[in-house]
Biopython code that builds the backbone (N, CA, C, O; Angstrom):
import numpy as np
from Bio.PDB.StructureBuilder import StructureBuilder

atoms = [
    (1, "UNK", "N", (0.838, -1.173, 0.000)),
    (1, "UNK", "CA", (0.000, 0.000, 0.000)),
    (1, "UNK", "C", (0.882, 1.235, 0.000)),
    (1, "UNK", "O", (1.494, 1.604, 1.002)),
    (2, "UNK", "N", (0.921, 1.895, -1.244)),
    (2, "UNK", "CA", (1.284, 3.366, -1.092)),
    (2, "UNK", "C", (0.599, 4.157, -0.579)),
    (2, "UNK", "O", (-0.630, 4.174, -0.646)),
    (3, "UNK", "N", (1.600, 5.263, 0.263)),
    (3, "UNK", "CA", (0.995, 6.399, 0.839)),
    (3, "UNK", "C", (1.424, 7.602, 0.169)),
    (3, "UNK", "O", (1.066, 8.494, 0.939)),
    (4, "UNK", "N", (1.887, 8.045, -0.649)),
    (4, "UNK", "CA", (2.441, 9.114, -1.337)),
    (4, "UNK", "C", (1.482, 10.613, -1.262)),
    (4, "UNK", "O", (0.266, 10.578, -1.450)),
    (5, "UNK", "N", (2.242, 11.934, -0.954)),
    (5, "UNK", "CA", (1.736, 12.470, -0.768)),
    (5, "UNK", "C", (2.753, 13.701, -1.588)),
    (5, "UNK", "O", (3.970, 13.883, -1.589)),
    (6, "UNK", "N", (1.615, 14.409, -2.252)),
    (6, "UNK", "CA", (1.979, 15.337, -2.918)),
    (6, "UNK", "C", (2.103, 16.977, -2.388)),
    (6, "UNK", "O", (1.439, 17.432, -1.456)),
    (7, "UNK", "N", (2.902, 17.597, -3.034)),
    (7, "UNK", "CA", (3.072, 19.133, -2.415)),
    (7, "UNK", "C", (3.613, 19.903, -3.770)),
    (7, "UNK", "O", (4.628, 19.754, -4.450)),
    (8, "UNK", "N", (2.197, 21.018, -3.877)),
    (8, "UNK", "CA", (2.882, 21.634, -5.294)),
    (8, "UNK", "C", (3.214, 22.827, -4.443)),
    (8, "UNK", "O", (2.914, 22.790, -3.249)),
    (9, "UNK", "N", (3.802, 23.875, -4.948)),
    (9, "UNK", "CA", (3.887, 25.022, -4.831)),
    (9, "UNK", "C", (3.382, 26.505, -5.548)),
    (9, "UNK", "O", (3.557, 26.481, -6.766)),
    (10, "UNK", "N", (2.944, 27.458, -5.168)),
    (10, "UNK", "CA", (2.773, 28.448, -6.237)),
    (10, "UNK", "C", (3.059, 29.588, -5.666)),
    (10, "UNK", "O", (3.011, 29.704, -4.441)),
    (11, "UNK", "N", (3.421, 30.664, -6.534)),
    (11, "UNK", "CA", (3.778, 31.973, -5.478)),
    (11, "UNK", "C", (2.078, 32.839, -5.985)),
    (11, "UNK", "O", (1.410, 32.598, -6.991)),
    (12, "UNK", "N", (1.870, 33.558, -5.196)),
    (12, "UNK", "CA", (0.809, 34.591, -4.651)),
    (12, "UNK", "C", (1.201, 35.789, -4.667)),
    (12, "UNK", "O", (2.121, 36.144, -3.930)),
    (13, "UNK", "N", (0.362, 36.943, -5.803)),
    (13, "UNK", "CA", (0.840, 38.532, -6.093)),
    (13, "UNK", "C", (-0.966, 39.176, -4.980)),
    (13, "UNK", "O", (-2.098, 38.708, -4.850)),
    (14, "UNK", "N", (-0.493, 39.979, -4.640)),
    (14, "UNK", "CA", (-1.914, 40.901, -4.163)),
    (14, "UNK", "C", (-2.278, 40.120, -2.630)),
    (14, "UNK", "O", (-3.244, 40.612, -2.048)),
    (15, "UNK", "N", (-1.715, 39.168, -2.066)),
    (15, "UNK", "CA", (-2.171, 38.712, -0.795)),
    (15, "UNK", "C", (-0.975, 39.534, 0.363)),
    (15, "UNK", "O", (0.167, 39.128, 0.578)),
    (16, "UNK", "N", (-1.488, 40.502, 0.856)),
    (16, "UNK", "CA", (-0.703, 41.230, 2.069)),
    (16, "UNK", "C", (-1.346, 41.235, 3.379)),
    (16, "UNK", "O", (-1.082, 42.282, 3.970)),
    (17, "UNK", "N", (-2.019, 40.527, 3.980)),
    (17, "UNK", "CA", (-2.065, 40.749, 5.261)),
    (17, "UNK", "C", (-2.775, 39.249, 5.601)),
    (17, "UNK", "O", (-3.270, 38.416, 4.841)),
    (18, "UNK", "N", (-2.643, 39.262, 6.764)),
    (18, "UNK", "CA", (-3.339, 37.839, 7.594)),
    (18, "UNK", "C", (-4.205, 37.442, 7.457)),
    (18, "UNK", "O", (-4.384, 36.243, 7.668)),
    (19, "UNK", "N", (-5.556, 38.579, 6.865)),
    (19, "UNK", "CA", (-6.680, 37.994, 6.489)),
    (19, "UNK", "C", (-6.851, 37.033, 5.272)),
    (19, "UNK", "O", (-7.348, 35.912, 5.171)),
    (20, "UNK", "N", (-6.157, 38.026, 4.237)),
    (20, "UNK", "CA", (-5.875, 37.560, 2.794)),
    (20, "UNK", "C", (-5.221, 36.256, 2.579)),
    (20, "UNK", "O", (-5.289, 35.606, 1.535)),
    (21, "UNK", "N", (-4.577, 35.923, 3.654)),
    (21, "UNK", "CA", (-3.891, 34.425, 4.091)),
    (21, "UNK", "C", (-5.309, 33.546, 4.185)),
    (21, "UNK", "O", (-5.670, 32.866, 3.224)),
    (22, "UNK", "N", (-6.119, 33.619, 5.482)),
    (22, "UNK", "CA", (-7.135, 33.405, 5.864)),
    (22, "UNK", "C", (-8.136, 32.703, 4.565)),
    (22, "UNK", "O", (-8.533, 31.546, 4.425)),
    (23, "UNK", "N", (-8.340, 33.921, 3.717)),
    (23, "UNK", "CA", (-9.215, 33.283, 2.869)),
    (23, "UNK", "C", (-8.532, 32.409, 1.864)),
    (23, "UNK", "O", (-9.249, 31.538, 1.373)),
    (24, "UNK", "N", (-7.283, 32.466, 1.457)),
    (24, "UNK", "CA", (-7.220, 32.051, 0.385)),
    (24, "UNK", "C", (-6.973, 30.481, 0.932)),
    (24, "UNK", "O", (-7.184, 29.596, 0.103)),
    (25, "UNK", "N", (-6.524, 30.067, 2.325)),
    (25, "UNK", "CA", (-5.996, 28.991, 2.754)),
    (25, "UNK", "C", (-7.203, 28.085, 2.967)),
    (25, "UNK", "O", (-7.135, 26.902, 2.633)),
    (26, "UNK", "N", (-8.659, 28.762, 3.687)),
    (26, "UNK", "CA", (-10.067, 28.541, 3.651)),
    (26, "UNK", "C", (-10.475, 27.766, 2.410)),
    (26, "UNK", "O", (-10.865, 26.611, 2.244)),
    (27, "UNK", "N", (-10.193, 29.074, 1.371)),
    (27, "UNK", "CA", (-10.587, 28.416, -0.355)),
    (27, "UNK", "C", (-10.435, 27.051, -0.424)),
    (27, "UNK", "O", (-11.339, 26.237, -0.616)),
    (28, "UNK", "N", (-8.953, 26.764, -0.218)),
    (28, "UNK", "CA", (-8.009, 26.321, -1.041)),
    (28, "UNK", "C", (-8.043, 25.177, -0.440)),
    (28, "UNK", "O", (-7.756, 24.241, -1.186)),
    (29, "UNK", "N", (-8.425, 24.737, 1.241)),
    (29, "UNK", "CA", (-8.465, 23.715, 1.694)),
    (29, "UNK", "C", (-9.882, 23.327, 1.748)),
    (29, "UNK", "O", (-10.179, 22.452, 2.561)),
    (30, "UNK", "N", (-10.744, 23.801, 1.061)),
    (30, "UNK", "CA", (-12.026, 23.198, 1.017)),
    (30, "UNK", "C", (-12.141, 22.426, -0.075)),
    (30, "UNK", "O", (-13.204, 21.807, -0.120)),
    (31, "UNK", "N", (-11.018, 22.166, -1.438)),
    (31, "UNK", "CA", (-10.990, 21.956, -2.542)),
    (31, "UNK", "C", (-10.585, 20.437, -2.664)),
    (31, "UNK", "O", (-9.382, 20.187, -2.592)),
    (32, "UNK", "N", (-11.549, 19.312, -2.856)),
    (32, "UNK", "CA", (-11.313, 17.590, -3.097)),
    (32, "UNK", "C", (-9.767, 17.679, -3.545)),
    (32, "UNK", "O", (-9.228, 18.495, -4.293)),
    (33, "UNK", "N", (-9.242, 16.612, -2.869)),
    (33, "UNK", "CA", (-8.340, 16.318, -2.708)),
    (33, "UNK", "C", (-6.856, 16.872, -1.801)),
    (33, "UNK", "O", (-5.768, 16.309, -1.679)),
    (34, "UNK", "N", (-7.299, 18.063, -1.312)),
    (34, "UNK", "CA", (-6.284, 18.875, -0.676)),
    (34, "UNK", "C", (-6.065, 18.216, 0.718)),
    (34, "UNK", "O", (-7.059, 17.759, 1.284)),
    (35, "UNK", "N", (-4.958, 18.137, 1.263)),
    (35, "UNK", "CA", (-4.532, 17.814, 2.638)),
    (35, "UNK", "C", (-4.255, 18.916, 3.780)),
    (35, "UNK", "O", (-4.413, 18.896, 5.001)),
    (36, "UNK", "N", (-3.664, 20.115, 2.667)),
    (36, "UNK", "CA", (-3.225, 21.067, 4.172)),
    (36, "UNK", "C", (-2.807, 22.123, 2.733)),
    (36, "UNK", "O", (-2.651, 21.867, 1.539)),
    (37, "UNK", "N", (-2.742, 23.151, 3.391)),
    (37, "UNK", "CA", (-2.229, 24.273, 2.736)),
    (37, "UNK", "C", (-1.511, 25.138, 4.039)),
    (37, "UNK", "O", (-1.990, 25.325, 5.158)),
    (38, "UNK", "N", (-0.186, 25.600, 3.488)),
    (38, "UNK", "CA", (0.312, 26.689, 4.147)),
    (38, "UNK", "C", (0.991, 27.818, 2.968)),
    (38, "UNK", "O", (1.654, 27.705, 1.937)),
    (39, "UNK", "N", (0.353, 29.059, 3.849)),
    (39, "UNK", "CA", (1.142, 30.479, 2.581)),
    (39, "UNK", "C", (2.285, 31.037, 3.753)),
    (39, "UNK", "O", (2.001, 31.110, 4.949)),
    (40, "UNK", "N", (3.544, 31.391, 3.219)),
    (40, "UNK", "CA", (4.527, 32.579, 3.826)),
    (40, "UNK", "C", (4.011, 33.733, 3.887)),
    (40, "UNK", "O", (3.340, 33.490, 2.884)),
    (41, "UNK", "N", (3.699, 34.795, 4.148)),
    (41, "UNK", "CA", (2.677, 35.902, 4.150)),
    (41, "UNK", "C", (4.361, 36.946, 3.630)),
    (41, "UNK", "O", (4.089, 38.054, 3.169)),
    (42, "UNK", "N", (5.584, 36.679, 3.689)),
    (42, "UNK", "CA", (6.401, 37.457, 3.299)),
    (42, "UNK", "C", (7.060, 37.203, 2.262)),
    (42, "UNK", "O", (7.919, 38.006, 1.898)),
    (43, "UNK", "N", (6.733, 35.642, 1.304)),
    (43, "UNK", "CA", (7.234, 35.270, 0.499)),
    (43, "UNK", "C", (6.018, 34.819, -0.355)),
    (43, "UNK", "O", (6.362, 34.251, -1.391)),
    (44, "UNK", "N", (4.862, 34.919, -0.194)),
    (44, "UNK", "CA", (4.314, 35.018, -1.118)),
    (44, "UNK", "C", (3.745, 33.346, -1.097)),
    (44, "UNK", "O", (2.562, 33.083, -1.315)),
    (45, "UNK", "N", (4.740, 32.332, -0.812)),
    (45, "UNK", "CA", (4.870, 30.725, -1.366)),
    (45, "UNK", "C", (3.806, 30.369, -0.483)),
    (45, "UNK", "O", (3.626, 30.712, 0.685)),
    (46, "UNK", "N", (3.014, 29.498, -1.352)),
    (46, "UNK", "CA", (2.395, 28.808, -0.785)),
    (46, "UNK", "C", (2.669, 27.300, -1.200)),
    (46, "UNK", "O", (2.941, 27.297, -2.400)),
    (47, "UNK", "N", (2.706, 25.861, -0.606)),
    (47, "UNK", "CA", (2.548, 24.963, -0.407)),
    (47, "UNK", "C", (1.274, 24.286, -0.389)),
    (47, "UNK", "O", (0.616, 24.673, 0.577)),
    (48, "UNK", "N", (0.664, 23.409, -1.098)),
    (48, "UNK", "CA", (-0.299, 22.646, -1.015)),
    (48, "UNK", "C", (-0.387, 21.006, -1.387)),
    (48, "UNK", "O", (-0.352, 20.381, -2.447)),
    (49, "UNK", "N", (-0.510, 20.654, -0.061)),
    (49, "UNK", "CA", (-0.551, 19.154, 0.176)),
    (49, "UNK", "C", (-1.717, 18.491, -0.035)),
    (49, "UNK", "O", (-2.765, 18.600, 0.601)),
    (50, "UNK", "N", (-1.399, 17.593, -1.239)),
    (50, "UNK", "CA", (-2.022, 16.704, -1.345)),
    (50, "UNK", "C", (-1.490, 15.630, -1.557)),
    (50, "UNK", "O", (-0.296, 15.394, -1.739)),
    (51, "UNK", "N", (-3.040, 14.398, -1.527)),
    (51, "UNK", "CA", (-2.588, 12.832, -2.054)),
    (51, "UNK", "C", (-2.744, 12.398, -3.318)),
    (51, "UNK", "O", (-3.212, 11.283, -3.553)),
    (52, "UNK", "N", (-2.235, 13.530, -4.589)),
    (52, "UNK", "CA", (-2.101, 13.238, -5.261)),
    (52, "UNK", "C", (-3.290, 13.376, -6.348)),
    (52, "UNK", "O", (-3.185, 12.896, -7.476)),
    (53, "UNK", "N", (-4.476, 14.106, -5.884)),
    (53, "UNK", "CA", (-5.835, 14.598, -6.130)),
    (53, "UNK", "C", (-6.004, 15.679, -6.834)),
    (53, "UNK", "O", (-6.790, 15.726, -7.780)),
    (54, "UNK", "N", (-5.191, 16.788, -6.396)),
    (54, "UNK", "CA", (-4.976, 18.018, -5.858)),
    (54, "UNK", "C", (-4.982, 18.377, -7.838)),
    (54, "UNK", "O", (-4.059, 18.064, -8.590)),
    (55, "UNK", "N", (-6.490, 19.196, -8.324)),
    (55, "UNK", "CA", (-6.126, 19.730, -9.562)),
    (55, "UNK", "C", (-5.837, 21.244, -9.759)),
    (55, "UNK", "O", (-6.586, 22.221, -9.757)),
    (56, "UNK", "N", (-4.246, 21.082, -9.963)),
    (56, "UNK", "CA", (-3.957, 22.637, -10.675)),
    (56, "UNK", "C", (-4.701, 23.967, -10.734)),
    (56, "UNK", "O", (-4.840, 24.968, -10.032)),
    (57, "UNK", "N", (-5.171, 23.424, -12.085)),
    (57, "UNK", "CA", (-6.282, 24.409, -13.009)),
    (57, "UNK", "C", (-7.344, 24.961, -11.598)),
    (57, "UNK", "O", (-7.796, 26.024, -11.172)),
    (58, "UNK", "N", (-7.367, 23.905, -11.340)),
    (58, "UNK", "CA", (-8.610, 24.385, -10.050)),
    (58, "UNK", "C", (-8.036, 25.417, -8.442)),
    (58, "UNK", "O", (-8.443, 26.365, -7.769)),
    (59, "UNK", "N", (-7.167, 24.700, -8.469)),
    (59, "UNK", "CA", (-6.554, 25.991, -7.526)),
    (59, "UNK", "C", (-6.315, 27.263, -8.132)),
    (59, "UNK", "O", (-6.722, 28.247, -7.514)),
    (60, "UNK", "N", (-5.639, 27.456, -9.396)),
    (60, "UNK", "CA", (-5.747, 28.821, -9.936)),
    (60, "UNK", "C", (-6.733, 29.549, -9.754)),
    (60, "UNK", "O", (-6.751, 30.663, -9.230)),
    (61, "UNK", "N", (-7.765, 28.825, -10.266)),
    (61, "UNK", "CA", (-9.012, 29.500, -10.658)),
    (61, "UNK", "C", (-9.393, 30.015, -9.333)),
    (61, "UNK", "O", (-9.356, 31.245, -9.290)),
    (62, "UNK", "N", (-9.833, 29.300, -7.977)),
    (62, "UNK", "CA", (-10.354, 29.640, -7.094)),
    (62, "UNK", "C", (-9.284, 30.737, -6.561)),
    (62, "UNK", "O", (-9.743, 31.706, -5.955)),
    (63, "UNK", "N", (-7.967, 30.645, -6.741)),
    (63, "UNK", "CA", (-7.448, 31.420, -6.178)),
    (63, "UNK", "C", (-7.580, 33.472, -7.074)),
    (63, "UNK", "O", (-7.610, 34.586, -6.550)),
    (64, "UNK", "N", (-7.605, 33.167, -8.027)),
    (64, "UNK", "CA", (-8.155, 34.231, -8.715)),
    (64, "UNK", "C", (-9.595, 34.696, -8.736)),
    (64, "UNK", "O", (-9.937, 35.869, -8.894)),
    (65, "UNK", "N", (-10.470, 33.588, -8.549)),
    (65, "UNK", "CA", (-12.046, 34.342, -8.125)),
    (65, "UNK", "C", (-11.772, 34.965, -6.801)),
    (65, "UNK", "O", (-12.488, 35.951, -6.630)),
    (66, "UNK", "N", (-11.017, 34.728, -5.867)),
    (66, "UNK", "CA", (-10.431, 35.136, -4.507)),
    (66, "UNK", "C", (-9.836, 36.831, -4.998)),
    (66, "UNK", "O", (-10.050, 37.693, -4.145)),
    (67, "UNK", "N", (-9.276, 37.199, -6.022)),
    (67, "UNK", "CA", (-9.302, 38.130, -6.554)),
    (67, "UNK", "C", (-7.359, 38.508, -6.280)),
    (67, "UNK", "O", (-6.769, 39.581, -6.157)),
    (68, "UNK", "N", (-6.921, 37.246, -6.273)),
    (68, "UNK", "CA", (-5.617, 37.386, -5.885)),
    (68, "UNK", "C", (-5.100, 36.592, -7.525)),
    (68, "UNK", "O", (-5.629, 35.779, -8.283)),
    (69, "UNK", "N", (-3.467, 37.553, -7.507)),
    (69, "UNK", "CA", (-2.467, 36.152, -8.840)),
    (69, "UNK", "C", (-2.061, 35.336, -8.377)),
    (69, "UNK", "O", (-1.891, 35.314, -7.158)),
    (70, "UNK", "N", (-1.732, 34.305, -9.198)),
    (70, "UNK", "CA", (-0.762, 32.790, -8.744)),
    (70, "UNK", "C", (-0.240, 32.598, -10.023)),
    (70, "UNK", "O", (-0.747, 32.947, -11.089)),
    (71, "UNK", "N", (1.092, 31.861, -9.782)),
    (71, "UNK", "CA", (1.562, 31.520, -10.867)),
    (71, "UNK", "C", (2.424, 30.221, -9.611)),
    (71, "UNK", "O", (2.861, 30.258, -8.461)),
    (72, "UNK", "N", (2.241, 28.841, -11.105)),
    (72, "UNK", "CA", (2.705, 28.076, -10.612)),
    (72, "UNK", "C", (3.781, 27.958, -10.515)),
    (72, "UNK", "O", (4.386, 28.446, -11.470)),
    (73, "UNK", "N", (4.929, 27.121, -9.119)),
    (73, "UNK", "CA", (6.076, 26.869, -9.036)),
    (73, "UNK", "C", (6.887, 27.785, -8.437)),
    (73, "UNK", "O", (8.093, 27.565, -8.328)),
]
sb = StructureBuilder()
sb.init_structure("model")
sb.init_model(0)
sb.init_chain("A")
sb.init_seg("    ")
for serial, (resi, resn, name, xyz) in enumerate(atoms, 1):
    if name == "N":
        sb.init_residue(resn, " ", resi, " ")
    sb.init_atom(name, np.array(xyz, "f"), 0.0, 1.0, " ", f" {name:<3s}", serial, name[0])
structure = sb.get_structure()
């Protein structure tokens, strides 16, 4: 039985304060397949753990209806 667990990364333009953390981490961990999300609030990086579920396209998107950029990696 594999357990493999995935972690992409993306950096974040327009998220500056704790709240803006708040929602986008909210979003982003309500989204099938996600395990955990953490953002740097001074680097922008965010981390998102998954098992391998975790679709791309779909984090962009929510993260831009959020009204914030991402670009992957």
């Amino acid at each position: 039985m594999s357990n493999s667990t995935d972690i992409s990364t993306y950096t974040l333009s327009g998220v500056t304060c704790g709240g803006c953390v708040g929602k986008v981490e909210a979003a982003i961990g309500k989204l099938s397949g996600i395990d955990g999300v953490q953002i740097e609030l001074a680097t922008g990086r965010m981390s998102v753990i998954g098992a391998g579920g975790a679709d791309g396209a779909l984090i962009q998107t929510t993260i831009e209806k959020l009204g914030y950029r991402v670009a992957e990696g």
